[in-house]
PDB file of N, CA, C and O in Angstrom:
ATOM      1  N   UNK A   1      18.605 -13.027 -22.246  1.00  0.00           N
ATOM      2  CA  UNK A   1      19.276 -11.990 -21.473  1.00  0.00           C
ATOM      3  C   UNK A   1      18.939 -12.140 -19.990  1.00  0.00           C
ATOM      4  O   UNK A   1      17.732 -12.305 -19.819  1.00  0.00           O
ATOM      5  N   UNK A   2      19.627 -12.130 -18.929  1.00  0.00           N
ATOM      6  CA  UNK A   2      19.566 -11.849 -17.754  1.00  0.00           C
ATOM      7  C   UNK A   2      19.386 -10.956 -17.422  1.00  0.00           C
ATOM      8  O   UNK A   2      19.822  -9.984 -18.039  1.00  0.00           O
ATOM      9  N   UNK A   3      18.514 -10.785 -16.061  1.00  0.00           N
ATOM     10  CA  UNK A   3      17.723  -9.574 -15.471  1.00  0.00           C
ATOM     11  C   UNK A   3      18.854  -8.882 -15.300  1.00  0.00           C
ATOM     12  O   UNK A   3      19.943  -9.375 -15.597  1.00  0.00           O
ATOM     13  N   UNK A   4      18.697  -7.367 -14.680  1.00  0.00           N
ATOM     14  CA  UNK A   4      19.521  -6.544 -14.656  1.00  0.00           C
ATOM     15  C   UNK A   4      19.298  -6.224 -12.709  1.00  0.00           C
ATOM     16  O   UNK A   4      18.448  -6.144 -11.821  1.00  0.00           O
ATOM     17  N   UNK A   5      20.388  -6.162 -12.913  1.00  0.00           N
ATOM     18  CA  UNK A   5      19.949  -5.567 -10.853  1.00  0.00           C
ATOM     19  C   UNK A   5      20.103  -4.402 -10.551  1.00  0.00           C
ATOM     20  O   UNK A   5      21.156  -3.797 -10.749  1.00  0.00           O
ATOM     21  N   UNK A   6      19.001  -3.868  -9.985  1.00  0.00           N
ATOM     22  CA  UNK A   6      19.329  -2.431  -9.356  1.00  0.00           C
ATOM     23  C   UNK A   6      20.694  -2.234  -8.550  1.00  0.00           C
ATOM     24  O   UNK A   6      21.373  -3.261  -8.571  1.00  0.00           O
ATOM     25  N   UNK A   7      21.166  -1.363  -7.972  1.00  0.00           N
ATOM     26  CA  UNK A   7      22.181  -0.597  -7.582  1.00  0.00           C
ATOM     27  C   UNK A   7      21.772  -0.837  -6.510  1.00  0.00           C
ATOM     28  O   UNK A   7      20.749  -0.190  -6.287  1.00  0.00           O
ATOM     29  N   UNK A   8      22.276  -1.900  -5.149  1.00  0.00           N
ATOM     30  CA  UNK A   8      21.888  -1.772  -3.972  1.00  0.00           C
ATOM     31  C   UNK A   8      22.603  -0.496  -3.245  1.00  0.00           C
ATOM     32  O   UNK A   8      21.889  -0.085  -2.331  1.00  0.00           O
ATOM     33  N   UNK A   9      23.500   0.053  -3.358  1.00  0.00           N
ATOM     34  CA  UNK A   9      23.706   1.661  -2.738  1.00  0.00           C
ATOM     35  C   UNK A   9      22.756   2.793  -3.199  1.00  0.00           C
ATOM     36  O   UNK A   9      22.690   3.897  -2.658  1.00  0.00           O
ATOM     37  N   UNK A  10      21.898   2.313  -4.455  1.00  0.00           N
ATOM     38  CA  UNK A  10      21.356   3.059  -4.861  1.00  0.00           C
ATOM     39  C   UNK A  10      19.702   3.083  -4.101  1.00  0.00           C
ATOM     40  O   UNK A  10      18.865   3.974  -3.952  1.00  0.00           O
ATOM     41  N   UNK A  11      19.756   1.661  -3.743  1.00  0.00           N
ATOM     42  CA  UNK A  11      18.012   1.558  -2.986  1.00  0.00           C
ATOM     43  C   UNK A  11      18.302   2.252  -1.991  1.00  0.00           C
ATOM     44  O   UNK A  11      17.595   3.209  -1.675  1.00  0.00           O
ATOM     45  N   UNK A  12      19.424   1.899  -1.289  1.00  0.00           N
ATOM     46  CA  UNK A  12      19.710   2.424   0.461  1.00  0.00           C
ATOM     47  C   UNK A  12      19.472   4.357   0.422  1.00  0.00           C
ATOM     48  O   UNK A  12      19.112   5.069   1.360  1.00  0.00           O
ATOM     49  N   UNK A  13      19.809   4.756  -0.939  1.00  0.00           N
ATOM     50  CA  UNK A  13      20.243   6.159  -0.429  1.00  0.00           C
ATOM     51  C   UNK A  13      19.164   6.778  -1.138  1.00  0.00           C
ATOM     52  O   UNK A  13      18.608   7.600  -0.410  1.00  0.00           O
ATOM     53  N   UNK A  14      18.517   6.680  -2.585  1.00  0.00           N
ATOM     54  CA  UNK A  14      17.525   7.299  -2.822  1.00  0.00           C
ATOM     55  C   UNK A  14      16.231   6.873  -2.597  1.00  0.00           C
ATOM     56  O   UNK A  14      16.153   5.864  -1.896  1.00  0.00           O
ATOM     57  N   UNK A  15      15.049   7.414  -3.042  1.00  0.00           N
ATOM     58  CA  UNK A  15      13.212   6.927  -2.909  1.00  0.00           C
ATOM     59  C   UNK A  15      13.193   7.880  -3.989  1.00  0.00           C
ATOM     60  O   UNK A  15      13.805   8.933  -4.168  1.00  0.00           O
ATOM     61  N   UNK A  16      12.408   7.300  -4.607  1.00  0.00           N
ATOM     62  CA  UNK A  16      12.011   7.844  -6.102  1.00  0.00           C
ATOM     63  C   UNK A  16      10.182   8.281  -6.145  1.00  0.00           C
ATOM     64  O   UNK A  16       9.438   7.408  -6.593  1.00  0.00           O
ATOM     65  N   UNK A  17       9.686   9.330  -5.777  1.00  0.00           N
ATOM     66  CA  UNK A  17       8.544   9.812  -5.386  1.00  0.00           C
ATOM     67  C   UNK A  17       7.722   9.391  -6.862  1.00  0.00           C
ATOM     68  O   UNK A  17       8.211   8.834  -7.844  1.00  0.00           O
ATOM     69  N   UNK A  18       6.003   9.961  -6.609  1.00  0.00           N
ATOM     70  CA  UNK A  18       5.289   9.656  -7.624  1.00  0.00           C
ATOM     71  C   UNK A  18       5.704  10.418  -8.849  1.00  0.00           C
ATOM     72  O   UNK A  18       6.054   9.895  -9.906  1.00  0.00           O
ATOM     73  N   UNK A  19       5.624  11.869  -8.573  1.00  0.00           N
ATOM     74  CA  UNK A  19       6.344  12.588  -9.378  1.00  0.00           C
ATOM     75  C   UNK A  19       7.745  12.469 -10.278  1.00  0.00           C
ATOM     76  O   UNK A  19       8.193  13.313 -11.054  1.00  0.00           O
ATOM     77  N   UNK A  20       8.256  11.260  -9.962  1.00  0.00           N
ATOM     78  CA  UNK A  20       9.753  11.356 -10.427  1.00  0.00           C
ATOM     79  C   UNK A  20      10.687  12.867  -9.864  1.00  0.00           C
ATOM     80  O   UNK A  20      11.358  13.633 -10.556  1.00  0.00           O
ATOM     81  N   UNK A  21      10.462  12.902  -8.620  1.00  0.00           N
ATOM     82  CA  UNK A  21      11.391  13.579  -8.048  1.00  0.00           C
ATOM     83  C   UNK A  21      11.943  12.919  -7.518  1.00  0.00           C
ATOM     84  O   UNK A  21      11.215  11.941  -7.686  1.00  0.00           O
ATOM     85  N   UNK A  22      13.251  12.331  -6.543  1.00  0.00           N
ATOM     86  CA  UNK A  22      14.231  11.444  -6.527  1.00  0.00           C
ATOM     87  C   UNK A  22      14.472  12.711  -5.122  1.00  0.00           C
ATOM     88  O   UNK A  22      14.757  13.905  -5.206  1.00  0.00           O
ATOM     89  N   UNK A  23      14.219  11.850  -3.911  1.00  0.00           N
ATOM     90  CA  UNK A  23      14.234  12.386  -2.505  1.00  0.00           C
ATOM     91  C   UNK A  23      15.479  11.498  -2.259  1.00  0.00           C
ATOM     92  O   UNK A  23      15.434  10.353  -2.711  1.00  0.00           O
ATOM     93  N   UNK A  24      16.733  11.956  -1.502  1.00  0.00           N
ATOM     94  CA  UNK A  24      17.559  11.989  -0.979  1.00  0.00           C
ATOM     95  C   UNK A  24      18.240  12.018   0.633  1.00  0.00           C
ATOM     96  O   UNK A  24      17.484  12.845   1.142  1.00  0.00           O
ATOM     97  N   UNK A  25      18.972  11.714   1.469  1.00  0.00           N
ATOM     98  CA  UNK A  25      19.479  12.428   2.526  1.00  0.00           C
ATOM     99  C   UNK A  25      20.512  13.096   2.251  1.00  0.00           C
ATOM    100  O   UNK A  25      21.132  12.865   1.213  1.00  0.00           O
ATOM    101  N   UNK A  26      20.898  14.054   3.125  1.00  0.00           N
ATOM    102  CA  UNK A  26      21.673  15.220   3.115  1.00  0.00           C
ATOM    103  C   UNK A  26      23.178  14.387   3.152  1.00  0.00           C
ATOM    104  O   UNK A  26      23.362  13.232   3.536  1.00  0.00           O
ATOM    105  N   UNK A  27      23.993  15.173   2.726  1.00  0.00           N
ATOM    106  CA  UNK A  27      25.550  14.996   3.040  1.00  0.00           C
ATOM    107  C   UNK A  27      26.287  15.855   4.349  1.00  0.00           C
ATOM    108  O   UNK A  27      25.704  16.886   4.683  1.00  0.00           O
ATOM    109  N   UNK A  28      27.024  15.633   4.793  1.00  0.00           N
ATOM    110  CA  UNK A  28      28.152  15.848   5.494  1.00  0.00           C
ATOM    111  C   UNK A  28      27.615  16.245   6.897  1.00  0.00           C
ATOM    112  O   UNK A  28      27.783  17.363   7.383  1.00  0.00           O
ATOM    113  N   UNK A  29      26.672  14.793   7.759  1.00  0.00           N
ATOM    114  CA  UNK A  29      25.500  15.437   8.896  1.00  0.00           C
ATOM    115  C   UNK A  29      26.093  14.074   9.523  1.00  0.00           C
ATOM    116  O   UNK A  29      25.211  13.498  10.159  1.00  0.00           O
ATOM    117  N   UNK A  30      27.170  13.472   9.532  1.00  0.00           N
ATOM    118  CA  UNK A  30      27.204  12.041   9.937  1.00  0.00           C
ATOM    119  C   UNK A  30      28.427  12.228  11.102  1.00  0.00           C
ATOM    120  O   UNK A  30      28.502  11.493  12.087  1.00  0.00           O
ATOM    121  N   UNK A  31      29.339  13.300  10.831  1.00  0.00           N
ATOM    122  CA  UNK A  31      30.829  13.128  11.952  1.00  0.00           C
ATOM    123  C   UNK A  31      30.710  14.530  11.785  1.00  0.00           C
ATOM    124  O   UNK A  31      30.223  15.234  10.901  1.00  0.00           O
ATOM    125  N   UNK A  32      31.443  14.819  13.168  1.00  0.00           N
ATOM    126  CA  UNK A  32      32.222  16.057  13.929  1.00  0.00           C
ATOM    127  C   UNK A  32      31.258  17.056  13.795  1.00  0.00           C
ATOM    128  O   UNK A  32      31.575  18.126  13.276  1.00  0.00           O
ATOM    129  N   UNK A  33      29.901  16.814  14.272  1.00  0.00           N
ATOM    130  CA  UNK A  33      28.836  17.648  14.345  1.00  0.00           C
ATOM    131  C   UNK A  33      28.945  18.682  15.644  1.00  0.00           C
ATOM    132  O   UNK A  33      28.435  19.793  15.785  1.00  0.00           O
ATOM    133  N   UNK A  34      29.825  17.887  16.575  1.00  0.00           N
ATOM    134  CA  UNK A  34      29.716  18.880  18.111  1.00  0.00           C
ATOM    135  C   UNK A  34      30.819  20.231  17.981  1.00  0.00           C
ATOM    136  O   UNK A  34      30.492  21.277  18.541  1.00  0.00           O
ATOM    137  N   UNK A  35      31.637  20.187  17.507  1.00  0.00           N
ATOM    138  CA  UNK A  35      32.577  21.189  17.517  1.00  0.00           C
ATOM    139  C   UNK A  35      32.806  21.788  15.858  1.00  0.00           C
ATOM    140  O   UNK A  35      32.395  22.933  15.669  1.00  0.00           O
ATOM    141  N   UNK A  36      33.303  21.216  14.922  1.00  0.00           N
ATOM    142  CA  UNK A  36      33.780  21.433  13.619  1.00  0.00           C
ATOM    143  C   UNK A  36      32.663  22.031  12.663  1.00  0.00           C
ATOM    144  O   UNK A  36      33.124  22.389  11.579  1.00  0.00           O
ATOM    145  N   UNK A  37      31.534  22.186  12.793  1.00  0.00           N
ATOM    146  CA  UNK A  37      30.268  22.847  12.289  1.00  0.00           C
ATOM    147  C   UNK A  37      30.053  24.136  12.455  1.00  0.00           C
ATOM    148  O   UNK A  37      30.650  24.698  13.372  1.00  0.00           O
ATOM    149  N   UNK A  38      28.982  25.031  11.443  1.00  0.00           N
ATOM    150  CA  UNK A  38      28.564  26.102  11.735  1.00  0.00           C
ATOM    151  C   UNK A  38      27.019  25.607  12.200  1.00  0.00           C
ATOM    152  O   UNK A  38      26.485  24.533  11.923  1.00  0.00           O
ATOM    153  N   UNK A  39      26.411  26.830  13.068  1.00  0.00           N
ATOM    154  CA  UNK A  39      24.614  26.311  13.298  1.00  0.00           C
ATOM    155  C   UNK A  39      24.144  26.373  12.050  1.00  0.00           C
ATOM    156  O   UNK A  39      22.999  26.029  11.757  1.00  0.00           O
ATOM    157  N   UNK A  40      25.436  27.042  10.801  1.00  0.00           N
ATOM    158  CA  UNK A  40      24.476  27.242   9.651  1.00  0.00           C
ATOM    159  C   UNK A  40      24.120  26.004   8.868  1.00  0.00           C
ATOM    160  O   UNK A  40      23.036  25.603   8.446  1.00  0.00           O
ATOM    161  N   UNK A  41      25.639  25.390   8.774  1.00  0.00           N
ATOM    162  CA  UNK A  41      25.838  24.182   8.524  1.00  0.00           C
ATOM    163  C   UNK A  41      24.648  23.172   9.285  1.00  0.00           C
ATOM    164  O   UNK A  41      23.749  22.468   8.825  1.00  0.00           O
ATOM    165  N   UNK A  42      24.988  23.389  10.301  1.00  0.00           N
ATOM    166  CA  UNK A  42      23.999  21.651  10.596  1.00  0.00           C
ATOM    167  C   UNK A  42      22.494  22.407  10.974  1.00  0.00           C
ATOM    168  O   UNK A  42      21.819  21.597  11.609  1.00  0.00           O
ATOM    169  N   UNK A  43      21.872  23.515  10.809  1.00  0.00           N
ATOM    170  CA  UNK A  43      20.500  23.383  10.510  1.00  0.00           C
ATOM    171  C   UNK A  43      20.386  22.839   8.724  1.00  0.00           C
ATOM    172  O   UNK A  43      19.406  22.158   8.425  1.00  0.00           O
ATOM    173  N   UNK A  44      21.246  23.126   7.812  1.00  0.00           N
ATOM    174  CA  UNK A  44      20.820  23.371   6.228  1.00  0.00           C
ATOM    175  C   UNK A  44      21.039  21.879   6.392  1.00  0.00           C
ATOM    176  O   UNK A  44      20.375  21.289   5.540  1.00  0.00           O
ATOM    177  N   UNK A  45      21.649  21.138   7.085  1.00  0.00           N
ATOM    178  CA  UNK A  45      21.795  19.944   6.901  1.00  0.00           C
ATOM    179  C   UNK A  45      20.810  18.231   7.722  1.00  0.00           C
ATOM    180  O   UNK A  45      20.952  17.013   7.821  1.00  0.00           O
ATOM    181  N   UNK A  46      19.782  19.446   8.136  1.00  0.00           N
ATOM    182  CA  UNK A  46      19.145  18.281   8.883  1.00  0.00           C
ATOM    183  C   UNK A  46      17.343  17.864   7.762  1.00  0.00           C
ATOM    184  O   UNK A  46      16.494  18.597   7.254  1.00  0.00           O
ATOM    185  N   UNK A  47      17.502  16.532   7.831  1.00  0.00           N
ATOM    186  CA  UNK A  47      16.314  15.914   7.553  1.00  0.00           C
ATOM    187  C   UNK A  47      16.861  15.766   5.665  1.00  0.00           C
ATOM    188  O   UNK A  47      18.014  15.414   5.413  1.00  0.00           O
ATOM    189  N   UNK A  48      15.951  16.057   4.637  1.00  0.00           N
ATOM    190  CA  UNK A  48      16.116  15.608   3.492  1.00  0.00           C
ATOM    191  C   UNK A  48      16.094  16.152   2.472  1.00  0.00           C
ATOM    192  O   UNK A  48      15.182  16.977   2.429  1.00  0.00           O
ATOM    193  N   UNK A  49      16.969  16.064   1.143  1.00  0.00           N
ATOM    194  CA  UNK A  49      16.508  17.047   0.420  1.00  0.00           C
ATOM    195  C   UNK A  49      15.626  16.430  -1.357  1.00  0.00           C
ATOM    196  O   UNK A  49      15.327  15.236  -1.388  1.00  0.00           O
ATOM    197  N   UNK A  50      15.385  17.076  -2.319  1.00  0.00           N
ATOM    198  CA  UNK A  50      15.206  16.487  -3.570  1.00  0.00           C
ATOM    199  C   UNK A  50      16.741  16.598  -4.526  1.00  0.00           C
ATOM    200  O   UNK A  50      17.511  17.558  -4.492  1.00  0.00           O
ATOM    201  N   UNK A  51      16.926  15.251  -5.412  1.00  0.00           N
ATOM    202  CA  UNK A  51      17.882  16.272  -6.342  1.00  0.00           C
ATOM    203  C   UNK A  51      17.341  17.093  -7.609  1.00  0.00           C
ATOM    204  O   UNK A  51      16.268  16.802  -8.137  1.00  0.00           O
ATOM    205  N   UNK A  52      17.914  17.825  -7.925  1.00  0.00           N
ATOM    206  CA  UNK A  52      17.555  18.279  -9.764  1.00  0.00           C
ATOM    207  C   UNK A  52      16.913  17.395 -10.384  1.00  0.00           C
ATOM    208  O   UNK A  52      16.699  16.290  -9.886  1.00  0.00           O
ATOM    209  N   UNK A  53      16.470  17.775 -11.670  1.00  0.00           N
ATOM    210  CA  UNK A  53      15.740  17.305 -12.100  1.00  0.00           C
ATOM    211  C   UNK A  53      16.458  16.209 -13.063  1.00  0.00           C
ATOM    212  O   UNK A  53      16.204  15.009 -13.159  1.00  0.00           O
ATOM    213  N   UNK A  54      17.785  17.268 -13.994  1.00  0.00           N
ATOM    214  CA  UNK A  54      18.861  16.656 -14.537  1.00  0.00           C
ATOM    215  C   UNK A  54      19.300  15.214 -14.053  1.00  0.00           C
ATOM    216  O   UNK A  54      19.482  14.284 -14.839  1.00  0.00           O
ATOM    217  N   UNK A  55      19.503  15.090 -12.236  1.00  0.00           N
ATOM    218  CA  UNK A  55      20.378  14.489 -11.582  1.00  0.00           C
ATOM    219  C   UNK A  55      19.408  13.241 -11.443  1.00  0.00           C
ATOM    220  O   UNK A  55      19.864  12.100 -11.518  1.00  0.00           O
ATOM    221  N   UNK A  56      18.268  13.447 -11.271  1.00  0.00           N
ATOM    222  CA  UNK A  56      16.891  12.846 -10.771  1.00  0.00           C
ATOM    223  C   UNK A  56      16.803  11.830 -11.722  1.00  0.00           C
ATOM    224  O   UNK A  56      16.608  10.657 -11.401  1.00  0.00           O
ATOM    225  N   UNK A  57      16.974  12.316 -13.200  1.00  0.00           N
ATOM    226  CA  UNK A  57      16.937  11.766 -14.491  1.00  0.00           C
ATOM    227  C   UNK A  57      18.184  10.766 -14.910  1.00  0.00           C
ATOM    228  O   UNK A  57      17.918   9.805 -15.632  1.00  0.00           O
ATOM    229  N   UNK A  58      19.103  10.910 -14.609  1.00  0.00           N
ATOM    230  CA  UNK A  58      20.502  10.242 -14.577  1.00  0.00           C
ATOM    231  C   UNK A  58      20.021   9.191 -13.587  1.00  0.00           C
ATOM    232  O   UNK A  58      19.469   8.295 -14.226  1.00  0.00           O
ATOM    233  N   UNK A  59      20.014   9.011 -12.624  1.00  0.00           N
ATOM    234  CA  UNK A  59      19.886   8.271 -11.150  1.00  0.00           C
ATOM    235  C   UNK A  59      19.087   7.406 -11.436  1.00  0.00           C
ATOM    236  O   UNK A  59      19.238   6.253 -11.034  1.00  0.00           O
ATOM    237  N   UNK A  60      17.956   7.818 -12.274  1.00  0.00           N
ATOM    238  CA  UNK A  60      16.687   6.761 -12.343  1.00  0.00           C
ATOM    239  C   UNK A  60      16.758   5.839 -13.592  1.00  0.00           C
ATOM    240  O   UNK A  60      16.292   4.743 -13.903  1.00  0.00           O
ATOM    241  N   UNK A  61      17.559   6.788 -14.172  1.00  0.00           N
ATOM    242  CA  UNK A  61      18.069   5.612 -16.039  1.00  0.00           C
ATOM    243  C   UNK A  61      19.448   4.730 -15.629  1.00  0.00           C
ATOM    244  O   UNK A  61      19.736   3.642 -16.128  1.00  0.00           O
ATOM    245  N   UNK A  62      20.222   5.435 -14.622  1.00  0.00           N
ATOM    246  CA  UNK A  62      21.250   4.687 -14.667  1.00  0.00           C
ATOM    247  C   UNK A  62      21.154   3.447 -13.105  1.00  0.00           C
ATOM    248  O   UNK A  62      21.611   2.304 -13.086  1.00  0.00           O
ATOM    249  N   UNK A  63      20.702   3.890 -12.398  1.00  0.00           N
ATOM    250  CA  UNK A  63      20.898   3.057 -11.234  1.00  0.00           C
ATOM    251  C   UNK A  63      19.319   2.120 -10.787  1.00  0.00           C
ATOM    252  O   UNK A  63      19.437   1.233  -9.943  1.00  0.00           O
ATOM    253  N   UNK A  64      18.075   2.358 -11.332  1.00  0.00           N
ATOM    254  CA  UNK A  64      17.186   1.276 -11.394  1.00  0.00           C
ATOM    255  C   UNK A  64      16.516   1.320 -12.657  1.00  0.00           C
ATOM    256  O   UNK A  64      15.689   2.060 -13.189  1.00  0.00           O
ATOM    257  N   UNK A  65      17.471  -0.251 -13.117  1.00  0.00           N
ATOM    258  CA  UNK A  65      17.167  -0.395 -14.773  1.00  0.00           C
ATOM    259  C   UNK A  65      15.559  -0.659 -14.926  1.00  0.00           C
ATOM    260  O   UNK A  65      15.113  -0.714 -16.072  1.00  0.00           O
ATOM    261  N   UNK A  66      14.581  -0.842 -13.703  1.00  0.00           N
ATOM    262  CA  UNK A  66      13.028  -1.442 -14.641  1.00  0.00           C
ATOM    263  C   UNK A  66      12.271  -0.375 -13.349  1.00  0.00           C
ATOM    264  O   UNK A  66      11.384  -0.636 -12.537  1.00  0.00           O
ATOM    265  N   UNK A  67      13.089   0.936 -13.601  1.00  0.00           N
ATOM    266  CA  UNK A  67      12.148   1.740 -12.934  1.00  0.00           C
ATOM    267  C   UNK A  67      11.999   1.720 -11.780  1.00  0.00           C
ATOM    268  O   UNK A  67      12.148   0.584 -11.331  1.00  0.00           O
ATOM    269  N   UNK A  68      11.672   2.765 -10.748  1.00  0.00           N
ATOM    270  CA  UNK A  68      12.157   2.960  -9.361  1.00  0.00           C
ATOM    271  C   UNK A  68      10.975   2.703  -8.466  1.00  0.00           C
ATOM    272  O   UNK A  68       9.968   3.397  -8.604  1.00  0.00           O
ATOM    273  N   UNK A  69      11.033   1.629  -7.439  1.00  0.00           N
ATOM    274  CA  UNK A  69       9.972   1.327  -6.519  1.00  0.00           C
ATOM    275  C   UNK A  69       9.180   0.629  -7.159  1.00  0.00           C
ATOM    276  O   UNK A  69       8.153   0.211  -6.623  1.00  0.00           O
TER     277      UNK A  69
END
């Protein structure tokens, strides 16, 4: 059998902590930040978040087959 390859969109966007919490960056912080935003919007949206635990669990079985980091 041939090795299996991780998900290179998947290295770029998640880090998979000791805990198996699965740290993330935020969505929708990349365009039309100067005008089209609320302050509510782009404070909730700055720096990083975790996903679920559910999601955390999916991400890490499906996108790095021999385990993350």
């Amino acid at each position: 059998m041939p090795k299996l390859k991780t998900k290179s969109g998947a290295k770029k966007r998640f880090q998979v902590k000791k805990g198996g919490k699965v740290k993330h960056g935020k969505a929708y912080a990349k365009h039309l930040m100067s005008f089209s935003k609320s302050q509510d919007q782009k404070r909730g949206n700055r720096g990083t978040g975790h996903l679920r635990d559910m999601d955390a669990k999916k991400v890490i079985k499906e996108l790095f087959p021999y385990g993350a980091n």
